[in-house]
Steps between C-alpha positions, in 0.01 A plus 500: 500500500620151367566349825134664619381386208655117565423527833106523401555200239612299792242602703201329278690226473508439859105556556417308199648214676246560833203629281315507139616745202268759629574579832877400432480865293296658739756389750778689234354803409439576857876406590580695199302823521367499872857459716770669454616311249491722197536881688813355723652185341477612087539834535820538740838310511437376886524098554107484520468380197777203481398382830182458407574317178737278712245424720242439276759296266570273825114487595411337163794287459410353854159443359617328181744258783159449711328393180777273321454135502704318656817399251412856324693818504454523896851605529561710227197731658670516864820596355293766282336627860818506675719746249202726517500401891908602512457792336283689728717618749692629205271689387363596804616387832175554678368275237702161704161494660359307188767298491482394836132420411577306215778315656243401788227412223761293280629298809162415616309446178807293291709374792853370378411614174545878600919468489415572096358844659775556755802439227303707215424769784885534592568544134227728473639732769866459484557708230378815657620418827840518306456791351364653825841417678703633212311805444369616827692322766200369626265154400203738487647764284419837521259410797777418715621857553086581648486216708321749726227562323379122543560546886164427709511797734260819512767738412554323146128429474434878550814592235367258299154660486566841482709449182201314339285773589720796336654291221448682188437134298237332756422779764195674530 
């Protein structure tokens, strides 16, 4: 519930930096109470919620870089973005998707600037990635062992879905 509950803080401060007060809570409240946010990320111990406060974390401290003037805290905010940027694929390795985003955003929006992002988004992920190798054998953790289930094949696809279907949690 705390990291749901950060994870909604985070998200008003990213759309009050695109829009007024008012529709920056409108914005909240239906992140908070109209996704999945509270029934899936507060209420069960599944990376929903930490991804989501990473990638909202990373969102508004690449906002806060845009914004800086120039001699300001421009790097301090890139370095912010990439730890949340590294950790991702710790949390989640499906999540390396936004990272690969942001890494595409950085290099285009701040140039040579970005290596403040790169070097905090190494430190950012190689703590896990450590742990991952110690633990599991594997720099995706507990993933590596189900590789298969991120296979693009119909067989998978069809396992896949039928377990959604019947799974006492999120089935019908």
């Amino acid at each position: 519930a705390l990291v749901a509950a950060l994870s909604v803080a985070l998200c008003f401060l990213c759309a009050r930096e695109i829009a007024g007060a008012g529709a920056a809570l409108a914005a909240t409240a239906t992140y908070a109470l109209a996704t999945s946010m509270w029934s899936t990320a507060a209420q069960a111990l599944w990376q929903h919620g930490p991804v989501n406060a990473a990638v909202l974390a990373m969102t508004y401290a690449l906002f806060r870089a845009g914004r800086a003037r120039p001699g300001g805290p421009v790097a301090a905010w890139l370095a912010a973005a990439g730890v949340c940027t590294g950790l991702l694929p710790v949390i989640r390795p499906t999540a390396v998707l936004f990272s690969v985003a942001a890494a595409i955003f950085v290099v285009a929006q701040f140039g040579r600037r970005g290596w403040w992002f790169a070097a905090a988004a190494l430190a950012g992920v190689a703590p896990g990635t450590v742990w991952n190798a110690v633990v599991f054998h594997s720099l995706v953790g507990g993933y590596g062992g189900d590789a298969r289930a991120y296979a693009f094949a119909p067989l998978p696809a069809f396992d896949a879905l039928a377990a959604l279907l019947v799974s006492p949690s999120r089935g019908l």
